[in-house]
N, C-alpha and C positions, 0 to 999 in steps of 0.2 A: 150624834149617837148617844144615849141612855148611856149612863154607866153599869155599869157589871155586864153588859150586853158583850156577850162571845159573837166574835168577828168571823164569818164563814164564807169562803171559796168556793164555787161546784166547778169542778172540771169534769165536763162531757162535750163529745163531736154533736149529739144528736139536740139540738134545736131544743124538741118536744121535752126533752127530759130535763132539761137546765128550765124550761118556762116549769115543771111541774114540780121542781125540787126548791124554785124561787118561791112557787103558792104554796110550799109547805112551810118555810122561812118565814115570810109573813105572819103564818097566824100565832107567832111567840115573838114576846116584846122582849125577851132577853135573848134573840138570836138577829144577827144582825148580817146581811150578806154584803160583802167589800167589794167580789167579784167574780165574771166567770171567765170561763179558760174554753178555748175550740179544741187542744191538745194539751199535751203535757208538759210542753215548752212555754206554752203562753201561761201556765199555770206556775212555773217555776220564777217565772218573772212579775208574777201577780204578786208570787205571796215576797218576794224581796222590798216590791214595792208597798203593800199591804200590811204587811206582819201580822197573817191572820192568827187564829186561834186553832180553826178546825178547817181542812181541807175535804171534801168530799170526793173521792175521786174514782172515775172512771177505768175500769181493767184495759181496755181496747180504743186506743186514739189513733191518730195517724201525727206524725211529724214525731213524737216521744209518745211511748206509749205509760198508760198508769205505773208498771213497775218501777218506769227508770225515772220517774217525775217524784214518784215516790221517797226514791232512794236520794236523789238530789235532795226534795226538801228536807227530810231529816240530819239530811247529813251537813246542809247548808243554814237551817233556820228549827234546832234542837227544840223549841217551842212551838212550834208549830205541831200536831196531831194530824193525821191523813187517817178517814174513813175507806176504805174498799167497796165502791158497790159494784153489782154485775147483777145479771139477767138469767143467768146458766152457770151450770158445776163445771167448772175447769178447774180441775185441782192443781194444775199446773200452774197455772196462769193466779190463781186466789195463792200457790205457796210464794211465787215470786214477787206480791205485794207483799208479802209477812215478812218475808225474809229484807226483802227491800225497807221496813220500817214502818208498816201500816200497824194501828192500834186499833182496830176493828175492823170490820169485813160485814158490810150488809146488804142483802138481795133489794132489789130495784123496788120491789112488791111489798114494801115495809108501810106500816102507817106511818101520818106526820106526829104524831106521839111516842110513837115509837123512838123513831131520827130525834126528834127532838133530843128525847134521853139519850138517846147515843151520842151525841154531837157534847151534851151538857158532859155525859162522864168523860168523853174521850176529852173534853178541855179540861178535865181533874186529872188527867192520865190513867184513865179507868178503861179496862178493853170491853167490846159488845163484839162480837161475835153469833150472826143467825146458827140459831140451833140446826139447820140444814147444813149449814157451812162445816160445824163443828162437828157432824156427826162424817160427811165428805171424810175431811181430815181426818177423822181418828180410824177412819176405814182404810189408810195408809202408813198408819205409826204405832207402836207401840208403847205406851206410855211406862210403862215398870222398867222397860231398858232405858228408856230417855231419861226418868228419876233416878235409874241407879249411876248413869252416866256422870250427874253433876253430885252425885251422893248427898241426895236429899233425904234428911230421914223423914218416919211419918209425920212426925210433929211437925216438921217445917215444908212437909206438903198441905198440911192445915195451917199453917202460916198464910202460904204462899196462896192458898188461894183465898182466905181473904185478904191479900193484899191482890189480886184479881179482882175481886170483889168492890175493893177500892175503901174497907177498912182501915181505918186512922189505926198507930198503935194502942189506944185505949179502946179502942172498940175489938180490937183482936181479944185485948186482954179478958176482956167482960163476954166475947163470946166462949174463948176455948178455956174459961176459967184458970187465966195464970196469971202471973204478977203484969202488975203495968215493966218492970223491969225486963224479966223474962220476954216477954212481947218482941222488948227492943232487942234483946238479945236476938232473936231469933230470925226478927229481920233483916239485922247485920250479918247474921251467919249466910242468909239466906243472898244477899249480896254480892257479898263474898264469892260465893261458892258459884255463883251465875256468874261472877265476874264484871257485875254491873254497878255502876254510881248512883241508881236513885229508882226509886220506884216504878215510874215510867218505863225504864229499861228491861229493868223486871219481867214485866206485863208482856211489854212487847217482844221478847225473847221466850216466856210461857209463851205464849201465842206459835210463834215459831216452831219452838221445838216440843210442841205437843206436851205442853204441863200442865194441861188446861182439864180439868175434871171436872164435868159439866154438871154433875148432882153436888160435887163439892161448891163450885163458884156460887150453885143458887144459893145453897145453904146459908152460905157465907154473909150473903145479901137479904136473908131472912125471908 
């Protein structure tokens, strides 16, 4: 294997879709597949033995289904990142990946340019989210009660999402014009207040709980 090449898993039941997400892997030399999974059991056991990077995974398996392989792997292998794909709006089914620990969520119908970048930030701990997806969920949530819940002020709602964004703190600082200081503060606050240890957690808990402001994150990302 290349070095810097990110190590990726596809867990899906259906044949056609792991041979079509394998021809997507391929055509990037810094994406590297270790292996595939027929369920979410064989998946949980891949990445133990694997220690991938990115898992791609399936909503609907039989034997474990993607939530609960989900919540195993992050909760068993903290390094590893799980993608969401699906075919259909089940909002049910896409919040029980989120909450289970997925750092992004993407429709089957995505370019391999696309995945790609999605695969590259989700091994930075960067969330992607299809803007169909995002727009589903926020058709369920209320973002002003969810921010007022963890008493985010506005400032560290523009924190927060460039750190969605996946903004280093010198890059915060040079976008919302403040100190490289100030930055770090804000992120610590920001921490804090989620009740989280590291960025990643961040991310994946915005995602969860609807802190995701989807004209903010672009911005964020320029």
């Amino acid at each position: 294997m290349k070095k810097g090449q990110i190590r990726v898993i596809i867990a899906d039941d259906h044949v056609m879709v792991r041979s079509g997400l394998r021809l997507f892997l391929l055509a990037f030399e810094d994406l590297k597949l270790v292996g595939e999974a027929m369920n979410g059991e064989e998946a949980v056991r891949l990445c133990a033995r694997e220690k991938p990077d990115v898992v791609l995974m399936d909503m609907v398996m039989p034997v474990m289904d993607g939530a609960g392989a989900t919540q195993q792997i992050c909760s068993q292998f903290p390094h590893t990142r799980v993608i969401g794909l699906t075919t259909f709006y089940e909002t049910e089914m896409i919040q029980k990946m989120l909450d289970a620990g997925a750092i992004g969520f993407l429709l089957k119908s995505i370019s391999a340019t696309e995945l790609a970048k999605a695969i590259r930030d989700a091994s930075d701990g960067k969330a992607t989210i299809s803007p169909e997806i995002q727009d589903l969920l926020r058709g369920r949530r209320s973002s002003p009660s969810q921010f007022s819940k963890y008493n985010l002020s506005e400032r560290e709602r523009e924190v927060l999402a460039c750190i969605i964004g996946g903004l280093s703190n010198a890059e915060i600082a040079r976008e919302l014009v403040i100190s490289l200081s100030t930055a770090k503060f804000h992120v610590s606050s920001i921490l804090n207040k989620l009740n989280v240890s590291n960025r990643a957690e961040a991310v994946s808990l915005a995602m969860r709980e609807g802190l995701i402001n989807t004209s903010d994150s672009k911005k964020s990302r320029g």
